[in-house]
N, C-alpha and C positions, 0 to 999 in steps of 0.2 A: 310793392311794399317799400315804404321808402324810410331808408335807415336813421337818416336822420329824425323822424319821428320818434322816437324814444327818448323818454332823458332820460336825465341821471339817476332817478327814480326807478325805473321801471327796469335798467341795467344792475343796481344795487338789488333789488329786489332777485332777480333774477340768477345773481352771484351766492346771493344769502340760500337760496331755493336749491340750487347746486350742493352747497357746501353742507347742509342741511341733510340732504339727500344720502353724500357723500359718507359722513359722519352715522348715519344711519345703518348704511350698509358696512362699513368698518365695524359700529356694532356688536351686528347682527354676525358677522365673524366669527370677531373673538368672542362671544359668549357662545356661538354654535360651534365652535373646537373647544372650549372649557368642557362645554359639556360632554363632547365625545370624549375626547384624550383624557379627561381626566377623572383619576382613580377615585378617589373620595366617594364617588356616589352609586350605587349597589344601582342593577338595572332599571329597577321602577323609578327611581329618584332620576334616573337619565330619559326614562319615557316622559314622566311626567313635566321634566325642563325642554324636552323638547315639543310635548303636544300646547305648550305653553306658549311656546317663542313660536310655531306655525299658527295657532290659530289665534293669538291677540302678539302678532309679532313684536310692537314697539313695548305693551306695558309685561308682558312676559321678559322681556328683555330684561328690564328696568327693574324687573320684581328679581329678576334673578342677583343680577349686581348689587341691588339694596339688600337680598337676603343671604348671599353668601361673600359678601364683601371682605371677612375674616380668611373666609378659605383661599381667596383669590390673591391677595399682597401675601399671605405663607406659602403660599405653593409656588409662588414665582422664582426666591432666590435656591428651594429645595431643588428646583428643574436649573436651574442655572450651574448648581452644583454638582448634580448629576451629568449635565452634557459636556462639561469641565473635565468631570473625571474619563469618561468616555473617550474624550479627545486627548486626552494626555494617555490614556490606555490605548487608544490606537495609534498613536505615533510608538510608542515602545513596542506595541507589535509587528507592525508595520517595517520597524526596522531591524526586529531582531529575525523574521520573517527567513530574510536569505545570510545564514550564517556566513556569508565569503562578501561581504560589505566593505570597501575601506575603512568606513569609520569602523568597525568591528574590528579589522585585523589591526590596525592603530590604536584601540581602546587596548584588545590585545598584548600588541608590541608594549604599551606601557606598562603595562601590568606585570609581565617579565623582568624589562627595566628597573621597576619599581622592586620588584626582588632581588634583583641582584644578577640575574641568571643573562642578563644581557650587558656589556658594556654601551657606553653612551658611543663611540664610533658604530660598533652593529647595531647600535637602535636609529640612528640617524638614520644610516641608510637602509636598513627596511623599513624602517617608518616611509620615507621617501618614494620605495618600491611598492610600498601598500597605495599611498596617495598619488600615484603615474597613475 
C-alpha cells in the first residue's frame, strides 16, 4: 500500500470521520452522566433517557439535549456552586482538623494580642516559636 496514494481528499475526509467520531462519543458522555448524576429526574424518567440513548444512540442523545436544554445551562452553575462550597468546607475542616497547627496557634497568639492579654514583645516571639 503505498502512502503516497491518497490525497488530500481522502486525508481530510478521514480527519473529518475522526473528529466526527470523536465528538460523538464526547456526546454520548456528557448526556449518559447527566443522566445518571442527575437529580431532576425520578427513576422512570432516568430509565426512559437511558433505553433511549442505548437503543437509537445518536437521535436519543439529540432528543435529550433539544428536550431538556433548560434543565442542563440551570443546573451547571447550581453544581459549580455547590462544589465551591464543598471546597471551601473542606480546607476549613481540613485545617481545623489537628487543633496544634501553627497557623492555629498564630491565629491564636493573635487573638490574645488582640486583647490585650499579650504584650507585642511576647507575642513576637511566640508567634515566632509557633512558626519554628
Amino acid at each position: 500500500m503505498n502512502v503516497l496514494a491518497y490525497d488530500l481528499v481522502d486525508v481530510l475526509s478521514w480527519i473529518l470521520g475522526f473528529l466526527l467520531v470523536a465528538m460523538w462519543i464526547c456526546l454520548f458522555v456528557v448526556v449518559l452522566s447527566r443522566i445518571v448524576w442527575g437529580h431532576d429526574l425520578s427513576g422512570w424518567g432516568k430509565a426512559f433517557w437511558l433505553v433511549c440513548l442505548i437503543v437509537v444512540p445518536l437521535i436519543g442523545a439529540l432528543a435529550y439535549v433539544i428536550a431538556r436544554r433548560g434543565k442542563i445551562t440551570k443546573r451547571q452553575p447550581e453544581v459549580d456552586r455547590l462544589e465551591q462550597a464543598a471546597l471551601r468546607g473542606y480546607g476549613k475542616d481540613t485545617a481545623m482538623a489537628d487543633p496544634r497547627t501553627p497557623a492555629v496557634d498564630a491565629a491564636r497568639l493573635a487573638e490574645l494580642h488582640d486583647r490585650g492579654l499579650l504584650t507585642d514583645e511576647e507575642y513576637v516571639r511566640q508567634r515566632m516559636r509557633a512558626l519554628s
